[in-house]
N, CA, C and O atoms as CSV, one atom per row, in Angstrom:
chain,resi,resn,atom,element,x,y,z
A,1,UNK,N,N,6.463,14.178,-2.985
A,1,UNK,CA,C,6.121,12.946,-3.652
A,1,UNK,C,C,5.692,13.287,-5.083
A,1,UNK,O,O,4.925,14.218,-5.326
A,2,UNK,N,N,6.110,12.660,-5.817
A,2,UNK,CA,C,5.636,12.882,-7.393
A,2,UNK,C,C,4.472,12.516,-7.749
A,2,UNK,O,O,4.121,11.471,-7.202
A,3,UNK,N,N,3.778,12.937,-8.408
A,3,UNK,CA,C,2.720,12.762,-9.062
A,3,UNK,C,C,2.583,11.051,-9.600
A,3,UNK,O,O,1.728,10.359,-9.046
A,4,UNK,N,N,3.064,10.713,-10.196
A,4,UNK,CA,C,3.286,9.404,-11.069
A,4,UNK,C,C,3.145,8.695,-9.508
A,4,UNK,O,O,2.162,7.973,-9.340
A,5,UNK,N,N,4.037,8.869,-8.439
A,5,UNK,CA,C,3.951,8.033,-7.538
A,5,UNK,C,C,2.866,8.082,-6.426
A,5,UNK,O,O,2.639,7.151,-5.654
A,6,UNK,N,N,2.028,9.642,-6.440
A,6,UNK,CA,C,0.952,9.492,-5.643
A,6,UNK,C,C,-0.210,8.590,-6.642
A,6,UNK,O,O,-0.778,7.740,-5.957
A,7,UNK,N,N,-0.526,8.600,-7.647
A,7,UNK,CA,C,-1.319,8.254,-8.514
A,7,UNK,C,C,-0.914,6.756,-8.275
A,7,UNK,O,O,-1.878,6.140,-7.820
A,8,UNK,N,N,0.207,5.968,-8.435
A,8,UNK,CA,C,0.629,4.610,-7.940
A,8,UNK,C,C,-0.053,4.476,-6.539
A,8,UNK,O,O,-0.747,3.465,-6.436
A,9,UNK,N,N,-0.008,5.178,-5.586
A,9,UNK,CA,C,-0.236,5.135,-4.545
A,9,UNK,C,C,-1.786,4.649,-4.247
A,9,UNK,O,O,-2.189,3.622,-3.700
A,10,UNK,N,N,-2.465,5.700,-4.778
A,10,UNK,CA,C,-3.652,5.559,-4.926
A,10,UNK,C,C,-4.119,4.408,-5.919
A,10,UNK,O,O,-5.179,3.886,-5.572
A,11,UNK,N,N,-3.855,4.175,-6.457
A,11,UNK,CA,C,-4.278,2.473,-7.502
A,11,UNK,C,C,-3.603,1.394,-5.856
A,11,UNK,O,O,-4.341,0.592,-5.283
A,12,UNK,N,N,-2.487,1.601,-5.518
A,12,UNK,CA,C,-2.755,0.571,-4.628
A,12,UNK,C,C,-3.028,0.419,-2.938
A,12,UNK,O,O,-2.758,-0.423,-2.081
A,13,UNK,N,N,-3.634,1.572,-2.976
A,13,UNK,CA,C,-4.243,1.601,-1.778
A,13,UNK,C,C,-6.357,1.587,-2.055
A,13,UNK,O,O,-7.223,1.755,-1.197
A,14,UNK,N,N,-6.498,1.359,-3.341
A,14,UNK,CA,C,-7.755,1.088,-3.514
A,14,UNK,C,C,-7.350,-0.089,-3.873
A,14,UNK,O,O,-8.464,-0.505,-4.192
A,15,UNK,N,N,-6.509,-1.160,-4.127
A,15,UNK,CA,C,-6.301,-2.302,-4.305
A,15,UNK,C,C,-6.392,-3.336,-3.398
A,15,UNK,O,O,-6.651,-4.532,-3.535
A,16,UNK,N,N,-5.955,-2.192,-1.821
A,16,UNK,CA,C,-6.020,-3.187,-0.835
A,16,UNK,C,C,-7.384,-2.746,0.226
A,16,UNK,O,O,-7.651,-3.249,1.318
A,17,UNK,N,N,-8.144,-1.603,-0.526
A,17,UNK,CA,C,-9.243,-1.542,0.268
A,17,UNK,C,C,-10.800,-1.917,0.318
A,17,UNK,O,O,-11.687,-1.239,0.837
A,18,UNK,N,N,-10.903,-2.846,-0.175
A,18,UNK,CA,C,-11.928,-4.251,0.257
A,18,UNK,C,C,-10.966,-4.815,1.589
A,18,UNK,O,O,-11.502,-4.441,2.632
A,19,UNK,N,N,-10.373,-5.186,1.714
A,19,UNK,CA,C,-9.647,-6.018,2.533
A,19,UNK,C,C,-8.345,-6.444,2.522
A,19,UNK,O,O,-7.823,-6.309,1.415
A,20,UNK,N,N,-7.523,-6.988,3.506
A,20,UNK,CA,C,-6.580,-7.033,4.087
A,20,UNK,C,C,-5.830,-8.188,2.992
A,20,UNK,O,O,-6.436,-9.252,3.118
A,21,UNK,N,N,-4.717,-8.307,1.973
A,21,UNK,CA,C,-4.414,-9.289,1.698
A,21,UNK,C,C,-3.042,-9.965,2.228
A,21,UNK,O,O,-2.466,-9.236,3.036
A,22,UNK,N,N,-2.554,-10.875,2.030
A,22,UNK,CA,C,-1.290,-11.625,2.554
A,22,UNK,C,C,-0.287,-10.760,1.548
A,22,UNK,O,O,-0.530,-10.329,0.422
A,23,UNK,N,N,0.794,-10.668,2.257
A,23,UNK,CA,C,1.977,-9.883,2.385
A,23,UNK,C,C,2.813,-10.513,1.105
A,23,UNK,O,O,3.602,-9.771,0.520
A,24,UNK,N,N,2.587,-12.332,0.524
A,24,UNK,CA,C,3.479,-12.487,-0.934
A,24,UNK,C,C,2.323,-11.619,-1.535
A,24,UNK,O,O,2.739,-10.471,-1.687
A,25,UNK,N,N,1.256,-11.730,-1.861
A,25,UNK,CA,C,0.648,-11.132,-2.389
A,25,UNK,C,C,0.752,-9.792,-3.251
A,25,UNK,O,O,0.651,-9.542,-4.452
A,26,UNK,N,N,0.991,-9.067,-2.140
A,26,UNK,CA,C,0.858,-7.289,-1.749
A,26,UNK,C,C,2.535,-7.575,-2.880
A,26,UNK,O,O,2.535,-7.144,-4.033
A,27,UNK,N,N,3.870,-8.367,-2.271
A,27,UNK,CA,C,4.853,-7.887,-3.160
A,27,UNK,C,C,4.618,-8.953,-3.933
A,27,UNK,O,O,5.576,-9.583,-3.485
A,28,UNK,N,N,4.202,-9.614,-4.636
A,28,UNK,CA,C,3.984,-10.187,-6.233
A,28,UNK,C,C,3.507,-8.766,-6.918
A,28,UNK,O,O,4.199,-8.169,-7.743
A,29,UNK,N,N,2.453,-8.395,-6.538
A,29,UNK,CA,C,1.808,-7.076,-7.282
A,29,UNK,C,C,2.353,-5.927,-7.331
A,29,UNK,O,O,2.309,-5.291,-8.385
A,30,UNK,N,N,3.131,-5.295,-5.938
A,30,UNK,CA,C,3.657,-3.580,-5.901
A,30,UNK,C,C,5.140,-3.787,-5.319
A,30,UNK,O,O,5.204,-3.040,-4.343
A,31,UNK,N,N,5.989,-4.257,-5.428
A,31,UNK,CA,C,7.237,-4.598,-4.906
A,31,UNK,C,C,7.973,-4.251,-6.529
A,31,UNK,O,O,7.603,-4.939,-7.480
A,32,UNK,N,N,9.066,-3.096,-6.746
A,32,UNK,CA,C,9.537,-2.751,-7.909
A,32,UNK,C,C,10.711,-2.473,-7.430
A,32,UNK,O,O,10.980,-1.814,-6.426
A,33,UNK,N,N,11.536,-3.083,-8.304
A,33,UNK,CA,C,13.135,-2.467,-7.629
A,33,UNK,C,C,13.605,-1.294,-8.508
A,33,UNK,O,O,14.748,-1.437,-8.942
A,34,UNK,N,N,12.973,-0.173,-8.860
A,34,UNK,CA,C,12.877,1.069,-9.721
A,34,UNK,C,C,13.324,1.954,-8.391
A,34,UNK,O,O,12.771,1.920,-7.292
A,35,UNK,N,N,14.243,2.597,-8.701
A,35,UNK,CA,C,14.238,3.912,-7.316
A,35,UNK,C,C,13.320,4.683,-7.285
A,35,UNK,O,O,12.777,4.890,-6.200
A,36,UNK,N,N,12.714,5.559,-8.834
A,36,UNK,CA,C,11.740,6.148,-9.118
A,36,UNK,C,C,10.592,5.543,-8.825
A,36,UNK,O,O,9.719,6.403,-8.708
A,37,UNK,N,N,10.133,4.347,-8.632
A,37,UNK,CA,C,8.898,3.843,-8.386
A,37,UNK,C,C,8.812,3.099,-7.474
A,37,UNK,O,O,8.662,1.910,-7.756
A,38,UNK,N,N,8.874,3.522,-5.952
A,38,UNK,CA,C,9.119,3.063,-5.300
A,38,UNK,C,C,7.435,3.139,-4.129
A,38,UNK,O,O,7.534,3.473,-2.949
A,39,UNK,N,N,6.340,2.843,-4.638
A,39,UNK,CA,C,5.523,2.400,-3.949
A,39,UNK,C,C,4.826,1.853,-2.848
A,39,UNK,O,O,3.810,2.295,-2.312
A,40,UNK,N,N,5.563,0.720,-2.534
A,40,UNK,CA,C,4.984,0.406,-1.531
A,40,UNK,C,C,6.300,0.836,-0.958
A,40,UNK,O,O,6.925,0.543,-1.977
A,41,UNK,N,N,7.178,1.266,-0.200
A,41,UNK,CA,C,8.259,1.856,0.410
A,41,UNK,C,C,7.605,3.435,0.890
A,41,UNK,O,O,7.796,4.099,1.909
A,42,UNK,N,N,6.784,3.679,-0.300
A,42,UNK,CA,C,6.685,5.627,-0.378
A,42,UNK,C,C,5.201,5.283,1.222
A,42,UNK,O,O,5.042,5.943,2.248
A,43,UNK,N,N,4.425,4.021,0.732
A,43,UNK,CA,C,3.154,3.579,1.388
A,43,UNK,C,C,3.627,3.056,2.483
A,43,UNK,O,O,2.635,3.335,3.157
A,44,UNK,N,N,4.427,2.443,3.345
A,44,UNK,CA,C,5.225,2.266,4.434
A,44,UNK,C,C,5.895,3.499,5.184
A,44,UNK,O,O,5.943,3.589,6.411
A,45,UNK,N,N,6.257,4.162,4.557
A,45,UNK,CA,C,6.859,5.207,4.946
A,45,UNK,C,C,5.883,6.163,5.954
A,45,UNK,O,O,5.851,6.300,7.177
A,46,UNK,N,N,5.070,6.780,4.791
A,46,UNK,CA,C,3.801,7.314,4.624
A,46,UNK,C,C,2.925,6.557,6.162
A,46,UNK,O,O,2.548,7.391,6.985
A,47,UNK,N,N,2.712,5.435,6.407
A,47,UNK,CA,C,2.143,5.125,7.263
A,47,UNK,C,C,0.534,5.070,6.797
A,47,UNK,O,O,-0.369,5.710,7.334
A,48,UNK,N,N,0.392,4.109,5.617
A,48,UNK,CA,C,-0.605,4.040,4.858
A,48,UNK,C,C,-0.886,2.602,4.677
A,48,UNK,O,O,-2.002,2.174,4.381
A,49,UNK,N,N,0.482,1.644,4.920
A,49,UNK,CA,C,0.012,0.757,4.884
A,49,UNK,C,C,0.500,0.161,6.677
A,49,UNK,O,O,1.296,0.705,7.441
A,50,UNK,N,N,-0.368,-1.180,6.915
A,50,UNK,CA,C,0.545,-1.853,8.007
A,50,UNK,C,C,0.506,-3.420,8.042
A,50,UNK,O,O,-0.429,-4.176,7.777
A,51,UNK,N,N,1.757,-3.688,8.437
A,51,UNK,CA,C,1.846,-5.333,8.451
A,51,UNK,C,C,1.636,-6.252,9.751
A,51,UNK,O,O,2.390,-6.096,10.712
A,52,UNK,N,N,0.690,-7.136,9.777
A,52,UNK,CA,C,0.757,-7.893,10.715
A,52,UNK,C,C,0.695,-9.313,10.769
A,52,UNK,O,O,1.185,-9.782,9.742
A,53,UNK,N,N,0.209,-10.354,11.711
A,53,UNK,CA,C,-0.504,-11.720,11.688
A,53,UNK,C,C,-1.432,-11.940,12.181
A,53,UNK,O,O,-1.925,-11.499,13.219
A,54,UNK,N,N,-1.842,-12.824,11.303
A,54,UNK,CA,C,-3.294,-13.339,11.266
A,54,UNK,C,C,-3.667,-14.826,10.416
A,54,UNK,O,O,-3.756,-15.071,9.213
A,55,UNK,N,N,-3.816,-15.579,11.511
A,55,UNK,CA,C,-4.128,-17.284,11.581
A,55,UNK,C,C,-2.391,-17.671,10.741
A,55,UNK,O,O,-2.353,-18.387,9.740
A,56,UNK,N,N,-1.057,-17.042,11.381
A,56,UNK,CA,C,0.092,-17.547,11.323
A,56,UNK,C,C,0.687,-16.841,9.832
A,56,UNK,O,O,1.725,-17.222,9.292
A,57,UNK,N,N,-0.020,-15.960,9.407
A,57,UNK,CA,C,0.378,-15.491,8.119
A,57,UNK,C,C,0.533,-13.938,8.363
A,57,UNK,O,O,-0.044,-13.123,9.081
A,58,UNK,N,N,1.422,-13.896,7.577
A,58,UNK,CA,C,1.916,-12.213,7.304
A,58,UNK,C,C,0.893,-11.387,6.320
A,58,UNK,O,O,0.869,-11.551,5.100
A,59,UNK,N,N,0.025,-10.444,7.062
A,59,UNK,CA,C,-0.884,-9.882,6.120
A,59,UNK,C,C,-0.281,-8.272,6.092
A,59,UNK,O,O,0.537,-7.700,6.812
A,60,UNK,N,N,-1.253,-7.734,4.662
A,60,UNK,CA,C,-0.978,-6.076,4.837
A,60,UNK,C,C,-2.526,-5.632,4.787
A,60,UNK,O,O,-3.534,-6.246,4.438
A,61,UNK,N,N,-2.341,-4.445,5.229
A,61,UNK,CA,C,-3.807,-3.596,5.376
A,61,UNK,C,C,-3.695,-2.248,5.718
A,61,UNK,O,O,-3.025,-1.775,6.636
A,62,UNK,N,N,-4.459,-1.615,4.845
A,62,UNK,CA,C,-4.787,0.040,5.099
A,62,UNK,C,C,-4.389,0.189,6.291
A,62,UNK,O,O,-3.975,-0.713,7.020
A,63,UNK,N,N,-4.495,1.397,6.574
A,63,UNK,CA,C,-4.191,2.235,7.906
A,63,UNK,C,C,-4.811,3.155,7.842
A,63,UNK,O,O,-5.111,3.568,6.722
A,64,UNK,N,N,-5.427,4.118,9.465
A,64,UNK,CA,C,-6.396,4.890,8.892
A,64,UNK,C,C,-5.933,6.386,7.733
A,64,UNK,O,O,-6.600,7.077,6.963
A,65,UNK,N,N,-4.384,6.372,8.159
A,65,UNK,CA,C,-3.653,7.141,7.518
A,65,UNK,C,C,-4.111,7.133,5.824
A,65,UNK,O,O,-4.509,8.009,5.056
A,66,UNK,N,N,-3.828,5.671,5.694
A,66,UNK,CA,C,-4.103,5.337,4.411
A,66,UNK,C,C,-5.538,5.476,3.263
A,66,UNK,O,O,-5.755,5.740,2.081
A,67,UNK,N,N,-6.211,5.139,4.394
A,67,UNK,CA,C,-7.850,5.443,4.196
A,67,UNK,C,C,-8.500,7.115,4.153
A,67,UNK,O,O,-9.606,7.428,3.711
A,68,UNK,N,N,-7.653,7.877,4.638
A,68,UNK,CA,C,-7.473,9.551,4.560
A,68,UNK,C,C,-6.773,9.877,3.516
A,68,UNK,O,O,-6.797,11.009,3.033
A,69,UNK,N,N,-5.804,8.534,2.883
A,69,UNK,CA,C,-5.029,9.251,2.036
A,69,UNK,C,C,-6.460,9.141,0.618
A,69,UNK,O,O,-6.935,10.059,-0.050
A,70,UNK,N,N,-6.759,7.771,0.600
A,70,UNK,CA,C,-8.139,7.637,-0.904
A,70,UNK,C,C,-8.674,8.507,-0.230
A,70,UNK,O,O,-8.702,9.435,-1.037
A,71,UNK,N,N,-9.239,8.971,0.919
A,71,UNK,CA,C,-10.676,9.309,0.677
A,71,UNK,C,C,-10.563,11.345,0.152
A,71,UNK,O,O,-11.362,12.136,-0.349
A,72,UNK,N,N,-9.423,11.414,0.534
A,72,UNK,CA,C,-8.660,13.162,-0.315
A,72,UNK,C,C,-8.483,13.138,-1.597
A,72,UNK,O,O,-8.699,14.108,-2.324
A,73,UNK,N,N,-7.953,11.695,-2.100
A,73,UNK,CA,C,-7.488,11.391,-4.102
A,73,UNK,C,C,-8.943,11.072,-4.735
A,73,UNK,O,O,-9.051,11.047,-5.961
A,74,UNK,N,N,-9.970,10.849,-3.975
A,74,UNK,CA,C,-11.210,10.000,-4.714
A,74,UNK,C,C,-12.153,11.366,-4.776
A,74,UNK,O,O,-13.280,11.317,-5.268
């Protein structure tokens, strides 16, 4: 993983760690159609982030994967 993209990584996995936000959300903000910057794909992959429902809505939220990944970058 590249540098540029762990450093992405980390800006948005402290982005989503207060809490869980809704899934337009998450891609209004980190959804890039760049091959090189491919973020939330590298964070899916990775098993850092995860998607579910909650009160009929599509949310995203850390994983503990994800929460190991800040608490090694911080």
């Amino acid at each position: 993983m590249s540098e540029v993209v762990n450093s992405l990584l980390r800006d948005m996995l402290t982005w989503l760690a207060p809490g869980d936000r809704p899934y337009t959300e998450v891609m209004e903000a980190w959804r890039t159609n760049c091959p090189r910057l491919t973020v939330w794909e590298e964070a899916v992959e990775q098993g850092f982030v995860a998607q579910f429902r909650a009160d009929g809505r599509l949310m995203v939220g850390l994983t503990r994967a994800g929460e190991e990944f800040l608490a090694r970058r911080n």
